[in-house]
N, C-alpha and C positions, 0 to 999 in steps of 0.2 A: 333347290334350284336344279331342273335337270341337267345333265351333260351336257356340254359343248357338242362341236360335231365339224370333223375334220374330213373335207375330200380329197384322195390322190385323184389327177386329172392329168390328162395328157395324152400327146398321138400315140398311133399300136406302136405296140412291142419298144416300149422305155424301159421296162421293168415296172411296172407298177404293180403288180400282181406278187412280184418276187421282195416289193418295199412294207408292201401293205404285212406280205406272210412277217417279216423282219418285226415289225413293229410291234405286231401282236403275237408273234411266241411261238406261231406257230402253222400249218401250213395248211390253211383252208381256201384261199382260193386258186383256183386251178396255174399251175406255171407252165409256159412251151412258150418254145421258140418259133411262134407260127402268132401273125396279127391277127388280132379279133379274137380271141379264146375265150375274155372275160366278156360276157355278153350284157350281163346281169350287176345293180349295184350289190356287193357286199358288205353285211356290216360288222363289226364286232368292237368288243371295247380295248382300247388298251391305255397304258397309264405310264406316266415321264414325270420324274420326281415330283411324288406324291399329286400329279393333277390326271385325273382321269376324263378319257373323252371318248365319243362315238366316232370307230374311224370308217370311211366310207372306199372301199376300192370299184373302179368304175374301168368302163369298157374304153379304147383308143378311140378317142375325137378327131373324123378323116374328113378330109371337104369335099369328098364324093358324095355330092346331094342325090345322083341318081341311084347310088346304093341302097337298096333298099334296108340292107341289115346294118349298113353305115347310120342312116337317118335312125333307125329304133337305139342305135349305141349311144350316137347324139343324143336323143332325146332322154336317155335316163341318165348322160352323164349331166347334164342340163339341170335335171331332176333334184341330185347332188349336190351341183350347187348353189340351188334353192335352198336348199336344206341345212349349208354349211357354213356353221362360223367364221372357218379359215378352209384353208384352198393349199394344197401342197402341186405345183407345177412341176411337175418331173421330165424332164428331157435327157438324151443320152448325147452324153460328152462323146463319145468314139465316134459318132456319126457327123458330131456339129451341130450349128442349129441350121433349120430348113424350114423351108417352107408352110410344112404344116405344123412346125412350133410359131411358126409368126398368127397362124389363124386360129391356134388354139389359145394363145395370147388375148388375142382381138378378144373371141369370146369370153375369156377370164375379165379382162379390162370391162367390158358390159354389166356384170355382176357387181363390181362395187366392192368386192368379198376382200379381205385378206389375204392377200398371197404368195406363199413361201418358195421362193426357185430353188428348189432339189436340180444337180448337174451328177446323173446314175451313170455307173459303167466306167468310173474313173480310180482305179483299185489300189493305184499306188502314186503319193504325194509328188511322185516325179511329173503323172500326166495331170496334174489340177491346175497347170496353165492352161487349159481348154476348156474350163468355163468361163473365162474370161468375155471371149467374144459373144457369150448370153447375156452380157449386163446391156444391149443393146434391145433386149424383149421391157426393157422398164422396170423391172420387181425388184429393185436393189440387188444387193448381191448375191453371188449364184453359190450356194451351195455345195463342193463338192462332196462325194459320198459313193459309196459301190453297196447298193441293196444287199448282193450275193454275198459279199465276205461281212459287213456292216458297219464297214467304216465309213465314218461323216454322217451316220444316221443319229449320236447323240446333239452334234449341233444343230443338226436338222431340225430335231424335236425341240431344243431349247429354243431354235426362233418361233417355232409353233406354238408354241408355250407362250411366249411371250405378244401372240398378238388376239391369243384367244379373249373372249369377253371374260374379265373378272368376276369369279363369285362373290353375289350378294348375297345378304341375309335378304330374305324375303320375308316382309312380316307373317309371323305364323299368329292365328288366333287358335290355343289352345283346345277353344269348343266347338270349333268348327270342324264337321267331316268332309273330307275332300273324297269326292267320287268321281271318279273317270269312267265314262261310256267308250268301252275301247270294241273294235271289230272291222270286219272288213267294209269297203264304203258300200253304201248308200243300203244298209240294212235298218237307217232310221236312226242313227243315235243322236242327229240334229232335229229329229222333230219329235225326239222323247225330252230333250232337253227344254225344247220351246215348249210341249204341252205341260210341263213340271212348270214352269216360269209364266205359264197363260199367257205371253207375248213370242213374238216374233224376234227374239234376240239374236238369236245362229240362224244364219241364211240356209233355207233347205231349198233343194232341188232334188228331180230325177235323176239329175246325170251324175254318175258316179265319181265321186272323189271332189265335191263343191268345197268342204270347209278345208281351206288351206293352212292353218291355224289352230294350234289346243285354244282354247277359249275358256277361261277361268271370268262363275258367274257367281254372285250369292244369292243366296236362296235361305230363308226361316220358313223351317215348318212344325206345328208344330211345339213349337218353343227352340226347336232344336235346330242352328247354325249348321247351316250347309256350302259347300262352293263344287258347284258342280263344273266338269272339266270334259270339253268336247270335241274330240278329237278324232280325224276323219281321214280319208284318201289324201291325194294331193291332184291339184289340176293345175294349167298354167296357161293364160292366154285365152283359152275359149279350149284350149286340146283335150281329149281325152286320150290320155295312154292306152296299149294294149298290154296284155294282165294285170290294168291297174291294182288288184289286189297287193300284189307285191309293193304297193306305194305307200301304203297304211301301216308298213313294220315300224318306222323308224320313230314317227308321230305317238304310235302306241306307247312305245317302249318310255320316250319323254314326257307321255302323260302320267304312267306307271309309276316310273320313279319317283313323284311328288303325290301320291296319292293312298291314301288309309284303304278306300272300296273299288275294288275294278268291277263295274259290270259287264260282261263280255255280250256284248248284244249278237241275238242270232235272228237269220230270217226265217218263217215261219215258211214263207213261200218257195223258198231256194231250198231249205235244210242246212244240212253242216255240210262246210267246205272244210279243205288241209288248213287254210290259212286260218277259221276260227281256231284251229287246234295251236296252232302256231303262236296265234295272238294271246290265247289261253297259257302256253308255255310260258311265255313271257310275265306273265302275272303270276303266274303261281312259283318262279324263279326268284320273282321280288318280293312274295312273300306278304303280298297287300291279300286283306280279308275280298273273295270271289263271291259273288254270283251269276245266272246266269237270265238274263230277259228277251222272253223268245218276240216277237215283237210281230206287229204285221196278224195277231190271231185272229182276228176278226175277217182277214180274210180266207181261214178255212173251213171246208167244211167240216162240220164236226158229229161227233156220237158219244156217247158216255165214256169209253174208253181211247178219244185224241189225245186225250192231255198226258194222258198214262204211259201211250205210246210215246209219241215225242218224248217225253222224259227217259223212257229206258232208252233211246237212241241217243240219247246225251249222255246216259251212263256208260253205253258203249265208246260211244267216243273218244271219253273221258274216263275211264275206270279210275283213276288214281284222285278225282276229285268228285268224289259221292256225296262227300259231306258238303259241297256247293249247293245252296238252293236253289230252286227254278222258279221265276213269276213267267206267265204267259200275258203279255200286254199285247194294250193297240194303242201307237201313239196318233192313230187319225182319229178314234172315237174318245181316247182317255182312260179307257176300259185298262183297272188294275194299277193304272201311270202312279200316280200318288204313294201306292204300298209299297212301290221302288224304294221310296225313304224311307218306310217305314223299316221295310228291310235293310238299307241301309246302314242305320241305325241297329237294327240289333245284331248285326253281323259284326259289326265298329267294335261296339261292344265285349265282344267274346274273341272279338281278335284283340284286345289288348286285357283280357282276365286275366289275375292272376289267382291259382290255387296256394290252399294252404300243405308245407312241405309235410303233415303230418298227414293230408289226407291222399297226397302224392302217393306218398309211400305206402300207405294202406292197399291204394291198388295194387301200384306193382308187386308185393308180396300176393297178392290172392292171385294177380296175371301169373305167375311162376309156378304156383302149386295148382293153377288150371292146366297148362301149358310150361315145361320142364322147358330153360333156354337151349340151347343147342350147343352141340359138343363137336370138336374137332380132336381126330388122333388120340383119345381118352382122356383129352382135358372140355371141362364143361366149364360156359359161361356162367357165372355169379353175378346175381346184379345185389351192390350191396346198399344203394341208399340213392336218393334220386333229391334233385333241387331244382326248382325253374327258376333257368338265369334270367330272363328277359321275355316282354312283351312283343306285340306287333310285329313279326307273328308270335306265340307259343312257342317260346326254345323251353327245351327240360335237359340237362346233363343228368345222367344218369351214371355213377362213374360202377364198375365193374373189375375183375379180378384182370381182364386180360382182352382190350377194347377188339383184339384182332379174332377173338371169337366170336363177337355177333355178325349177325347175317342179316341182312335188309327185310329178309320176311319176318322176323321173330322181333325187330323193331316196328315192323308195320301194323303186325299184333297187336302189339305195344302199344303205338298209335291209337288204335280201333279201340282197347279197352278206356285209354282216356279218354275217346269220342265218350263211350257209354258211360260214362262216371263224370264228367264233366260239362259236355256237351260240346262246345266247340265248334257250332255251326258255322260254316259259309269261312272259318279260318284254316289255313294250313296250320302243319303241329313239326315244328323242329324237333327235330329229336338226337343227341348226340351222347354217345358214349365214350366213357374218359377211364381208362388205367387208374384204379387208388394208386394216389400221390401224384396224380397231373392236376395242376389247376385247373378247374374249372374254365378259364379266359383264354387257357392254351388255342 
């Protein structure tokens, strides 16, 4: 099941920015005491006895319609929560409630969402008779809490907690590969999915950001059990956003987490953008077996050496994921569509192999007498014996005389020679190094 997803929402300058940093550990989205700063939604994870969620910081919701930077804040806090399980309403106790907490109400009331009154800026139990007069916005009771110091932020989160949707087990079918066509919108991953399916299941359009929804479908090919997962920008009402790109993070990341194959679809005709790279981060973070499907080929021109280029510009791109494959498709002709499964499938495969710890170990001794580990201050790393803990992706513990001696290139090495010795196609390869006498599981 993926994550939940929690929006902070509320007029400029509550502290939302400074609740959001609180919550997650640490301090990424920008703080000042001047409205408007957070323009953009933010996401990241954070986690409140044992439940983890996606938390969303969002720009001040003003009722200056004629604003023109007012109306784009609006519209991605809007965005938010579309996207949000629960809804944290943060208003500031020192100021009272006002005016434009009564119209940011309104619009929370419209959503239908869950939502939790956070009363910010109230730093000592003496001033929390001043949430009182917010129980008159509707949301039961107000909260109180001070972002800055962090107090009242643990009850906060336990009412959040508490109204999030509960996790289900989702029926898993053991033989089924779950693939997710992730990327930025409208580069096709709703009409690779319809020409796989030979019908018209996922609504395609031109305009960017159509499919509002991951959309889990089954699919046999082959013999072999598929559910393909299609997940897309976000549009709402007939609007298109401006840099919709940035609206396809969130959807990604929640198709990501339930999925064995991410193919990161690229356009043939655009090239690479930051946000493929971005989206690509996100998959290879989580550890699902990659590829990459350039899509749209059919409409370029071509000569013996297109296909060749393009690929090295994805190597560029991408340096750290070489061992990703590349198919070049056209999901208007079909051209190649189909060997998406097939790759699929054999990528599935070798992202959940395991080796045998005899033949493990065979490399890494010939890796060490090719290539001597690296030494710090006249002590040299040792590697004395190596075991794969786990599948999907490739973990290997390798434990060693003194873990604080290796260096990310000499495990990258490392890496590259299990590629050659094993293969490993289209999968990441964990790799972690352990002190003799640390457990393994440490």
């Amino acid at each position: 099941m993926p994550l939940p997803v929690v929006a902070i929402v509320g007029r400029a300058n509550v502290g939302k920015s400074t609740l959001f940093n609180r919550l997650i550990g640490e301090r990424l989205s920008i703080v000042e005491d001047v409205p408007g700063v957070t323009r953009d939604r933010i996401y990241a994870k954070a986690e409140w006895n044992g439940v983890s969620f996606h938390l969303i910081d969002t720009g001040g919701i003003e009722m200056d319609e004629e604003d023109e930077m007012g109306n784009l804040i609006r519209i991605q806090a809007q965005l938010a929560i579309d996207e949000a399980d629960a809804i944290i309403f943060l208003v500031d106790g020192r100021t009272g409630l006002s005016v434009q907490d009564e119209y940011v109400a309104e619009f929370l009331r419209r959503s239908k969402k869950p939502v939790v009154l956070g009363v910010n800026k109230l730093d000592h139990v003496s001033h929390h008779a001043a949430s009182y007069e917010f129980y008159q916005l509707g949301f039961g009771d107000p909260i109180p809490l001070s972002a800055e110091h962090g107090t009242g932020t643990g009850d906060l989160l336990d009412a959040v907690v508490d109204v999030l949707p509960k996790e289900e087990d989702e029926p898993v079918d053991d033989e089924a590969i779950r693939v997710a066509f992730i990327g930025r919108p409208n580069v096709g991953k709703s009409s690779l999915v319809n020409r796989l399916l030979g019908e018209e299941r996922v609504m395609v359009s031109d305009t960017a950001g159509t499919t509002r929804d991951a959309i889990d479908t089954p699919l046999v090919h082959d013999g072999q059990k598929f559910v393909l997962v299609d997940t897309a920008g976000v549009r709402r009402r007939g609007k298109v956003y401006e840099n919709i790109e940035k609206y396809s993070v969130l959807r990604a990341l929640r198709a990501i987490e339930r999925t064995d194959v991410a193919f990161i679809v690229l356009d043939a005709e655009r090239g690479i953008a930051e946000q493929d790279k971005r989206v690509a981060g996100y998959a290879l973070d989580a550890g699902c077996a990659i590829a990459f499907l350039v899509n749209k080929w059919d409409a370029i021109e071509k000569d013996d050496k297109t296909a060749h280029r393009f690929e090295e510009e994805i190597r560029s791109h991408f340096p750290f994921m070489r061992w990703a494959p590349v198919l070049f498709v056209s999901a208007l002709t079909g051209q190649r569509v189909t060997r998406a499964l097939d790759l699929a499938r054999d990528i599935a495969e070798q992202h959940a192999m395991r080796v045998q710890t005899s033949a493990l170990n065979r490399v890494l001794a010939d890796a060490q007498i090719s290539v001597s580990p690296p030494s710090s201050k006249g002590r040299k790393l040792k590697l004395y014996y190596a075991t794969q803990a786990s599948v999907r992706p490739p973990t290997f513990i390798i434990f060693v005389n003194d873990q604080e001696l290796s260096h990310f290139s000499y495990e990258r090495y490392l890496e590259n020679q299990l590629r050659e010795a094993f293969g490993f196609q289209g999968t990441p390869i964990r790799i972690r190094m352990r002190t003799r006498g640390q457990d393994a599981d440490d």
